[in-house]
N, C-alpha and C positions, 0 to 999 in steps of 0.2 A: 444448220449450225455452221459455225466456221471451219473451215478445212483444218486438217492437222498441219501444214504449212503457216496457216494463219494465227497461230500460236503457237507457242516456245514449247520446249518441253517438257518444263514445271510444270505448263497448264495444262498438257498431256497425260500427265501422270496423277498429277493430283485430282483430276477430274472422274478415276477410277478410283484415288482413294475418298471421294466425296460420298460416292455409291455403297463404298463398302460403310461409310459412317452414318447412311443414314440406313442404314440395313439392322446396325447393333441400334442404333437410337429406335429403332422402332419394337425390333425386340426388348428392348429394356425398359420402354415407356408401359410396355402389358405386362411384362416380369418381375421386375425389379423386385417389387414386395414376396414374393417368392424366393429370391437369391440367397445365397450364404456367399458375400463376397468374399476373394482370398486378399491377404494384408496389403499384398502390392498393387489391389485395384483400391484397396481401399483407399491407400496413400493418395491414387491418383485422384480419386476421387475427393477428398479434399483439399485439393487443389483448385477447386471450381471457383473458389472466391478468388483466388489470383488470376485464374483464366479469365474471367469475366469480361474484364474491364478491355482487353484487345478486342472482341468482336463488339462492341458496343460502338468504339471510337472510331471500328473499320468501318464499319455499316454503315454508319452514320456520314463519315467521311465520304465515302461510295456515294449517298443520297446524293453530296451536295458537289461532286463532281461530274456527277451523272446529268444536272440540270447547267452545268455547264462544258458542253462536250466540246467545246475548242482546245480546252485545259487539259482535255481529256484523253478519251477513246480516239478523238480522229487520227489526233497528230501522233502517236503511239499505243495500237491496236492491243499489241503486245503485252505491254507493259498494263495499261489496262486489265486485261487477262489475267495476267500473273497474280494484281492487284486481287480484283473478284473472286478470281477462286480460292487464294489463299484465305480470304476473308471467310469465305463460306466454309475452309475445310476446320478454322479457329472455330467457328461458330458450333461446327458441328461433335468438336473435342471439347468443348466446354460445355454442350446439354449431354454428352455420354459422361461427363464427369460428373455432373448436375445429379444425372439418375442414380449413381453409383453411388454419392453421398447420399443422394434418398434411400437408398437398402439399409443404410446401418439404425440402430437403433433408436428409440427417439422422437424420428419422425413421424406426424399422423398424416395418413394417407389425406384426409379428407380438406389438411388443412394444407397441402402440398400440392393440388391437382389444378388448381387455377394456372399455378409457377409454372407447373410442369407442363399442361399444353400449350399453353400460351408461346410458350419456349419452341416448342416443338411446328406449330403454325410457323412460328420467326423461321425455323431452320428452311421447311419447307415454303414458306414463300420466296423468302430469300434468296433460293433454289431454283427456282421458275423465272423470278426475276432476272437469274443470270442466262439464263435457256434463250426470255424474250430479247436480252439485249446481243446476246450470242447470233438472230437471227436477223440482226437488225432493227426491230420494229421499235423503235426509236421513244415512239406516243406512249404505249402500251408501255414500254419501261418505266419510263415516269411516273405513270399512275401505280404502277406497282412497287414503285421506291417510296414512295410518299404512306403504301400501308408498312412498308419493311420498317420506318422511322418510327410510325406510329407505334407498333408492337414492338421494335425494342426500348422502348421508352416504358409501354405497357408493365413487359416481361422486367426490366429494372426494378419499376416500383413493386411490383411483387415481391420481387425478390427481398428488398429493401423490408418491405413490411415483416415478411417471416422473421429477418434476423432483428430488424431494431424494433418491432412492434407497431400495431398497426396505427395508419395516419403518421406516420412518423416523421413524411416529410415537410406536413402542417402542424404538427403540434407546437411547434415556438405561437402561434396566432392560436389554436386553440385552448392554451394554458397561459395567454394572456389574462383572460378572462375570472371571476372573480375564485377565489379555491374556498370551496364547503369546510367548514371550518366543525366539527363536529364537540361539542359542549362535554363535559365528564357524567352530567346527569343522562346524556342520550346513549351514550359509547357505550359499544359493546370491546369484551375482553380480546375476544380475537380481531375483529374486522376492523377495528379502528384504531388498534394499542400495535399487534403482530403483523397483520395482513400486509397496511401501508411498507413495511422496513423488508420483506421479504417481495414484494413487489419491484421494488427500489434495487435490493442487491440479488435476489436468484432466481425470481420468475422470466428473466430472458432464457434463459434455458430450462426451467421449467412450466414451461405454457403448456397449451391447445397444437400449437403448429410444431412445437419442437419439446419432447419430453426424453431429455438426456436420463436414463436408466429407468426409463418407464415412467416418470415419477411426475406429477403437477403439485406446485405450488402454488398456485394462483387461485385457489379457494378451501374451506375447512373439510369437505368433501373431500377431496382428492389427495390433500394429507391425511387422512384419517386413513385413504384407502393405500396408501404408501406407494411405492414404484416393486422396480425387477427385484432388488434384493431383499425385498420386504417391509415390513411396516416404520416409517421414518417418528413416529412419536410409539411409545413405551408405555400405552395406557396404566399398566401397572406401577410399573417406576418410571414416570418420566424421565427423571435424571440421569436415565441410562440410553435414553433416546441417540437416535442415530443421527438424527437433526441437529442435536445438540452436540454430539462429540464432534461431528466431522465441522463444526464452526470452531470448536475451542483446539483443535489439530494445528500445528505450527504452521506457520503460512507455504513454508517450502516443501510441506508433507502433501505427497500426491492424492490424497483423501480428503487434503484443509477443502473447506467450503466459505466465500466461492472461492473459484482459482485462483491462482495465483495473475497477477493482471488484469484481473475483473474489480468493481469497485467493493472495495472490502466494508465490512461493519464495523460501526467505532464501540470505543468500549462501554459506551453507554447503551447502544443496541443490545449487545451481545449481554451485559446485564438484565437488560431488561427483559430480553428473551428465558434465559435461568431462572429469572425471580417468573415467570409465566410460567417455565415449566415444575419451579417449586410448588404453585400454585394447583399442579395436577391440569396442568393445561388446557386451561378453559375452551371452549370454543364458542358459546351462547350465553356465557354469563355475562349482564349487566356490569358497568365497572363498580354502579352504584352499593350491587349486593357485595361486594369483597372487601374486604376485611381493608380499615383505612390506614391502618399503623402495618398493613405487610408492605412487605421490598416491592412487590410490582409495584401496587395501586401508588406508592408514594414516587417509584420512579416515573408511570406514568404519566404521574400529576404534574410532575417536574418538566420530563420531556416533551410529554405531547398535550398535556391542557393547558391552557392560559388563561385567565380570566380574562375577557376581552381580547382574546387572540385578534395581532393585528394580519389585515389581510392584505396583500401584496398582488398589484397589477405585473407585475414583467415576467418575461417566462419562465421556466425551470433549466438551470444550465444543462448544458447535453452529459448524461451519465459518463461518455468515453473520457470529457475532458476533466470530469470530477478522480475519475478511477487516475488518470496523467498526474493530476496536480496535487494528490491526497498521498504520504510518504509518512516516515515514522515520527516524523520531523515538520512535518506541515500539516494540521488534521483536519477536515475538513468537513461539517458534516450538518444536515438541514436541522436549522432551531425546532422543527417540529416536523412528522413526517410526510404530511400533506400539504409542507408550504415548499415556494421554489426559493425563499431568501436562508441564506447560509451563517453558520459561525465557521470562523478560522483560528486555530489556537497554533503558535509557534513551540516549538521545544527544542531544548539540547541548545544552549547558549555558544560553543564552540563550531558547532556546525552552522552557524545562520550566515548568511551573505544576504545584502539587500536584493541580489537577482530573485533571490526566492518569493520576495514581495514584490517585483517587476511581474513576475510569473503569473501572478491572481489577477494580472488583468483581462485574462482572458473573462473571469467570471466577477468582473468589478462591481457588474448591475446587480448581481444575484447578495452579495457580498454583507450583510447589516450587523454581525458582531465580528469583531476582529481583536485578539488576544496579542498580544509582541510581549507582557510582560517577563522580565530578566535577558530580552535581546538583545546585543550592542547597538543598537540605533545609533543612526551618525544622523543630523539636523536634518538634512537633506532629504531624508525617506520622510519627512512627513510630507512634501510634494507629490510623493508616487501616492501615500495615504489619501489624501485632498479629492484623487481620482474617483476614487469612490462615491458615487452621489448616491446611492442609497445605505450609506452607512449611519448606524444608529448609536453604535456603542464602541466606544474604542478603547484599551487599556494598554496603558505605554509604561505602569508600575516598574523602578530600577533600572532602565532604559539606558542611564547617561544622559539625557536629552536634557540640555538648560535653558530649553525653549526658545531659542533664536527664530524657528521656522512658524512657532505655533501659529501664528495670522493666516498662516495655509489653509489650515481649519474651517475659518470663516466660511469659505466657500463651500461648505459640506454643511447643507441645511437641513439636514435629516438629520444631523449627529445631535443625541440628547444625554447623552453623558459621557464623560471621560474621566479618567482616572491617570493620574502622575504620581501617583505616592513613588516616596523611596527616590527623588529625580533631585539634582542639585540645580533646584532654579534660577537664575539670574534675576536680576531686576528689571531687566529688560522683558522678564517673559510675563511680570505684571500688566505691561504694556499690549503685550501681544492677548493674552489669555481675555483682556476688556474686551475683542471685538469679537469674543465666542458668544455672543446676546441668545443664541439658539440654544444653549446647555440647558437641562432642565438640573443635573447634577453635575459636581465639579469636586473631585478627591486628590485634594494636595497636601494632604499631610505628611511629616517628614521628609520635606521638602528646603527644608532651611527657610523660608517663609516665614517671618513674625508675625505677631499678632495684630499687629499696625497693618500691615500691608494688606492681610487677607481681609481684613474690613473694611479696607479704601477698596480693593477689588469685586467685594458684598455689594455696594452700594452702585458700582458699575455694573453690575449683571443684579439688577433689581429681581429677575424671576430665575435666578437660577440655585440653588441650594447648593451650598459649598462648607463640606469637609474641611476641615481647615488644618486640621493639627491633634495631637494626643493630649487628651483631658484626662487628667490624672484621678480615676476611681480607681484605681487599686489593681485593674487589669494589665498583665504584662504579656504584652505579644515577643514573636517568637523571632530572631534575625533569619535573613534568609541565609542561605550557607552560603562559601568562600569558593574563591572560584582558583582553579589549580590550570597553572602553564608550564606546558614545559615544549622543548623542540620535538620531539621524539618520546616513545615510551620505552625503548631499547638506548642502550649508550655505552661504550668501549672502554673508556678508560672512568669518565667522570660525567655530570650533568647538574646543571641549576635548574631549580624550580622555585616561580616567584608563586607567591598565593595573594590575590585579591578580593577584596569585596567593596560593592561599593556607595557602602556606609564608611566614610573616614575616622571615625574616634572610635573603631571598633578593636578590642585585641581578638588574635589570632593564636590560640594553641595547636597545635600539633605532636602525633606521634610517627615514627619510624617503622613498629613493630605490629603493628595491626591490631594493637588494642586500643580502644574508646579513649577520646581525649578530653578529658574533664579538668576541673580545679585542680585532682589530687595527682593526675597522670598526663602529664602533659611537655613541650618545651614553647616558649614563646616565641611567635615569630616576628623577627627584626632586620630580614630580609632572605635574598632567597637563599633556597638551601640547597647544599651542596653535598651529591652522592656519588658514593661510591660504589655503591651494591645491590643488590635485589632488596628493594624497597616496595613494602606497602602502608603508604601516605595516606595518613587520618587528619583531616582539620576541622573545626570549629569556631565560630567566631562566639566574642563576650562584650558585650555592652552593658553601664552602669542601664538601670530602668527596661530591661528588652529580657527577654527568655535565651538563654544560650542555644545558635543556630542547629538546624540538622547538620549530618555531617556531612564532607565532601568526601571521595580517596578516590584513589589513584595508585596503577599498580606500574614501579618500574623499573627495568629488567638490565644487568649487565651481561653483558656478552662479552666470553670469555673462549673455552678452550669447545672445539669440535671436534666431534671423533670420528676417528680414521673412519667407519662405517658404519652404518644406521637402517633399519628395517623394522617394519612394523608386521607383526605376524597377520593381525587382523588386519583386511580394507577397511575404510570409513564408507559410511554410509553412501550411496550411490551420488544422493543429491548435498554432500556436504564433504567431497573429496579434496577439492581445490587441486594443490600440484602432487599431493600423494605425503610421503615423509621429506618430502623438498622441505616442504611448507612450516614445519618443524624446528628446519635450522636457518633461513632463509632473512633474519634479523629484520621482519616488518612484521611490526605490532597491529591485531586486528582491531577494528573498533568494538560495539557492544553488537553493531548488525552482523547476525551471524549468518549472514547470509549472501557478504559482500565477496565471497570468494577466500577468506582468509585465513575459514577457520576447517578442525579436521571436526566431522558429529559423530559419536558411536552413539548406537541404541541396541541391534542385536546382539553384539559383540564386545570384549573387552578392550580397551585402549593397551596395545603390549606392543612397548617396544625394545628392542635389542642394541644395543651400541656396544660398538668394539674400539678399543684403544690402543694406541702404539704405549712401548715401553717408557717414552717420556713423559708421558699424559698419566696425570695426577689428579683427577678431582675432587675438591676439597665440599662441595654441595652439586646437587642436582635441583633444578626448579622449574615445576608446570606453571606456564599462563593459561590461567582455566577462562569461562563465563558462565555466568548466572544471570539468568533470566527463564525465571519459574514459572511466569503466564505461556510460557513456551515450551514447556516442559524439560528447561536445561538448568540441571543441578548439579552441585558439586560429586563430585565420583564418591558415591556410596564408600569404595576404601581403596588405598592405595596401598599397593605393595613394592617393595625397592630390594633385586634381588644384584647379589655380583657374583663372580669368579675371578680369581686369584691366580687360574692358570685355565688351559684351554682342556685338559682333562679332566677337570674336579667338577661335583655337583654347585648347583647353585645355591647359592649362600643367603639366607634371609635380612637383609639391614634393619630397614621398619616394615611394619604393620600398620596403617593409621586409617581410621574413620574421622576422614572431615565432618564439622558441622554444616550439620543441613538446614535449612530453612524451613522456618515452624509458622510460616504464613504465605501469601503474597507479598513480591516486594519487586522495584527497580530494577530494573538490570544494570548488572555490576559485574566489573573482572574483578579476579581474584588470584593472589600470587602462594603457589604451596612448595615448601620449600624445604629439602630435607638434606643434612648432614651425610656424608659418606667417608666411613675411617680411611685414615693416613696409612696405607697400606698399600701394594702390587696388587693391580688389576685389570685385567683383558679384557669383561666387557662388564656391563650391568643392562639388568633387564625391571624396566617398569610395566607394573600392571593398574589400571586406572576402570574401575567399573560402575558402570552409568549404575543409578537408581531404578530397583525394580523390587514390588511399582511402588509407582507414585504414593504417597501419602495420603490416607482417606480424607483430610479437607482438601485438599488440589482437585479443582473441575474433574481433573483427568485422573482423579483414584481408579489404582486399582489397574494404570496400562503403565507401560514401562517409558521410563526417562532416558534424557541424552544427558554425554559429555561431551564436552565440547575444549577440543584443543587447541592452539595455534603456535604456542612456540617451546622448545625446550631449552633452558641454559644451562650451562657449564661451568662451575668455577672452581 
């Protein structure tokens, strides 16, 4: 071996600490399954997936410096040295991390052992290879660089397989191939309706190789026989199941299923799973024996049977970049569960940017219904649309679009229907919409379109069936609702908000006060309106022949006096603190995501806060910005209590008492402004009490556990 001269001192030392690593690696590779690791190994030990990737690229880099030693070893012995060893002592803090993550729970030894020696071979060869090339033998190194390359390539794909499933780094070429398309007369209740969506969203973590809390999901066996904490279905009451509560748990609740940044279920899954477990959660039923008017059998008939299900050559997008691109606001989810082609539905008209549609090009092949309707569409995004060549179905309903781009289309030969209702067409888009010959349907009614035109454009698209317009049997559809702007939801002195829709002969009613804006209660709008105050905005639009729209509101908020100091008795929830009672007076309105940092959550606790005031400080009302979003479990605070003091010795003095209305269904999520009066009188502090719901209401999924409230701002006027 080289002299201690012959090498630095790095290479000196760390060549004892090599000794000492593969000492614990070897202990650890016969122990491990025996261990109770302590937290701070634990920590290190999941650390292994970031470790990784250093010794892989050194090793490798090593091979192919080692086959050119002019580059190398000759002209700087040393440095070489430093090189090798450091590599090997990476190598060998990333298999003791490796084994360390193997101790915790989870893991099955059986489906871990290939990783793990193979891992272990890498160290030690690796090891010998530095020995050979330490003594010179220059041949003898080579040969044994060329197995070091092989098994860390090996030992990758193992690893690889454990986390993304096996074959995982051929599966685009094996899911080319044609997908078993399974009939409603064949299908069984479990294995073809549940199995596919829990495959899809939670058998990576619950498999064979990795069973996070003891638990497999990957067949009807091994749920039935449940994990660590017990049985995950509820033979008796299923609707109490474990399976199911921890899916319906709010996304940011440490419990929700799957995690948080894992690909979530949409709500047609998560339906469909309920109406399974109302069903006493079959596992061998026939779909054919079940009842055809119940909620599963018709949802599954909807979601996952097809008469002639079509079947699709290209691969299935990679789950990571589905779980990236899928938000509350872009949804993204497989027309059926065994196919790799996708629907995309857009939502929340204020939040859309055309990047969001740039964005889906990662999965454009996969891509065959695509939803934009009530989006601002500017002409131009039907180009990035066009991209799409396996697109089938497009719906661009209210868009704005006057069809300037539509010829884009043309090139999307897969596209067999589209729909424009609700679009102020041009005459120009007559011209364009004739060279869409591929349409098999065409919905452009209420489009300003006459009756002249759509029948000169009938006779151009010979094979394509085209909607044209409303035929007056007596059926009155509904307008869609008004769409509300304004700069801000907070404002100082004063504020405009304009309301649009965009049907033009439509009137606009609106109220100020939070009640329903109809014929009888209402003011018309003739432009925008202009406030002064804590305002909660109700509109509705009315059209001669149309059903009066849903409604829009909007809640918004003057900011006025702040008090000398402010304290919250309670903490908010761990994972729904934000900046504490900053967040309170802070004059930024959150949006409905309650989970964008904005807002305060209570659920064990009462919302109680204390505010002190200087002698000039007079307020004339107090007002919460609350939210409501019930699939989440966040309701309005069961009651509200408004206490003050008059002087800094006296008791506290009750103002109101109030039980908000709660919500007697499912519905939207919605802010909400609660607003109460405080007498013209000397006062030093007041003290709010604000109490989540407990529990929940017996039709809410989640009867029976306890509700959030959810704060973000307090005013003063």
């Amino acid at each position: 071996m080289q002299s201690k001269n012959a090498i630095s001192r790095l290479s000196f030392y760390l060549q004892h600490v090599l000794i000492v690593l593969h000492g614990l690696c070897l202990v650890l590779a016969f122990g491990h399954s025996h261990m109770e690791v302590p937290l701070l190994l634990e920590v290190f030990g999941r650390a292994h997936p970031l470790l990784l990737h250093f010794p892989i690229v050194l090793l490798l880099l090593l091979v192919g410096l080692l086959w050119s030693p002019a580059a190398f070893s000759r002209q700087n012995p040393r440095l070489a040295s430093d090189l090798f060893i450091l590599s090997l002592c990476l190598t060998g803090i990333t298999v003791l991390a490796g084994l360390l993550l193997a101790a915790e729970e989870g893991y099955v030894l059986d489906e871990i052992f290939a990783h793990q020696w193979v891992s272990m071979v890498l160290f030690w060869m690796a090891s010998m290879w530095y020995v050979v090339w330490s003594y010179g033998k220059q041949t003898f190194a080579r040969l044994t660089s060329v197995s070091v390359a092989f098994l860390t390539l090996i030992t990758g794909h193992l690893g690889a397989s454990m986390t993304h499933g096996e074959d995982f780094l051929w599966a685009p070429f094996q899911k080319s191939s044609v997908v078993e398309v399974i009939t409603l007369e064949d299908a069984l209740a479990f294995d073809h309706v549940i199995l596919p969506i829990l495959e899809q969203k939670c058998v990576s973590c619950h498999k064979a190789s990795k069973q996070k809390g003891d638990l497999r999901l990957d067949g009807a066996s091994y749920i039935l026989a449940g994990g660590k904490h017990g049985p995950v279905i509820d033979e008796a009451n299923p609707k109490n199941s474990s399976l199911l509560q921890r899916i319906l748990l709010p996304l940011d609740h440490e419990e929700h299923m799957p995690p948080k940044g894992k690909m979530q279920l949409t709500m047609e899954e998560v339906a469909l799973i309920q109406a399974w477990m109302d069903e006493l959660a079959p596992m061998e039923k026939p779909m054919v024996s079940m009842d055809p008017n119940s909620s599963f059998f018709q949802l599954a008939k909807q979601l996952v049977f097809t008469e002639e299900a079509d079947v699709y050559s290209f691969p299935f997008a990679p789950s990571a970049t589905l779980a990236k691109l899928n938000t509350d606001f872009r949804v993204i989810q497989s027309i059926y569960p065994t196919s790799p082609a996708l629907r995309v539905s857009f939502f929340g008209k204020a939040s859309f940017e055309s990047q969001q549609l740039t964005a889906l090009g990662a999965i454009q092949t996969q891509v065959v219904e695509l939803n934009l309707s009530n989006m601002p569409l500017a002409e131009e995004d039907l180009k990035i649309i066009s991209q799409f060549e396996n697109l089938e179905r497009l719906r661009l309903n209210n868009t704005g679009l006057q069809g300037e781009f539509l010829h884009e289309l043309a090139s999307v030969k897969s596209l067999k229907s589209l729909s424009l209702a609700g679009n102020p067409l041009s005459s120009v888009a007559l011209e364009k919409l004739a060279r869409l010959d591929q349409l098999r349907d065409l919905f452009i009614w209420n489009t300003g379109l006459d009756s002249e035109q759509i029948e000169r454009l009938s006779t151009q698209l010979t094979h394509t069936a085209i909607e044209g317009g409303y035929r007056d049997d007596g059926t009155l559809y509904q307008l869609n609702a008004p769409i509300i702007q304004a700069n801000s939801g907070i404002f100082q002195d004063q504020l405009e908000v304009s309301v649009k829709h965009p049907i033009g002969n439509v009137e606009i009613f609106y109220t100020l006060d939070n009640t329903f804006p109809d014929s009888a209660n209402h003011f018309r709008y003739t432009g925008p309106i202009r406030l002064t105050e804590n305002t909660h905005l109700r509109v509705r639009a009315f059209a001669d022949g149309w059903l009066g729209s849903e409604e829009a509101q909007a809640v918004f908020f003057k900011a006025g006096i702040k008090p000398k100091r402010y304290q919250l008795t309670n903490a908010p929830h761990h994972s729904y603190q934000s900046d504490g009672v900053e967040t309170l007076f802070d004059l930024i309105k959150g949006d409905e995501d309650f989970t964008s940092g904005s807002w305060l959550g209570f659920q064990e606790t009462n919302f109680e806060l204390i505010l002190d005031f200087d002698v000039n400080q007079s307020p004339s009302t107090i007002a919460f910005s609350l939210l409501s979003a019930v699939s989440s479990y966040i309701f309005p605070p069961i009651s509200v209590e408004i206490y003050s003091k008059s002087s800094a010795g006296e008791s506290w003095v009750l103002l109101h008492k109030d039980k908000p209305e709660q919500p007697q269904g499912n519905q939207e999520r919605k802010q909400l402004l609660l607003e109460y009066p405080i007498p013209a009188k000397p006062l030093v502090q007041i003290k709010a009490v604000l109490s989540p719901i407990n529990p929940l209401p017996k039709w809410h999924p989640g009867a029976g556990q306890k509700g959030w409230v959810f704060v973000d701002e307090v005013l003063l006027n």
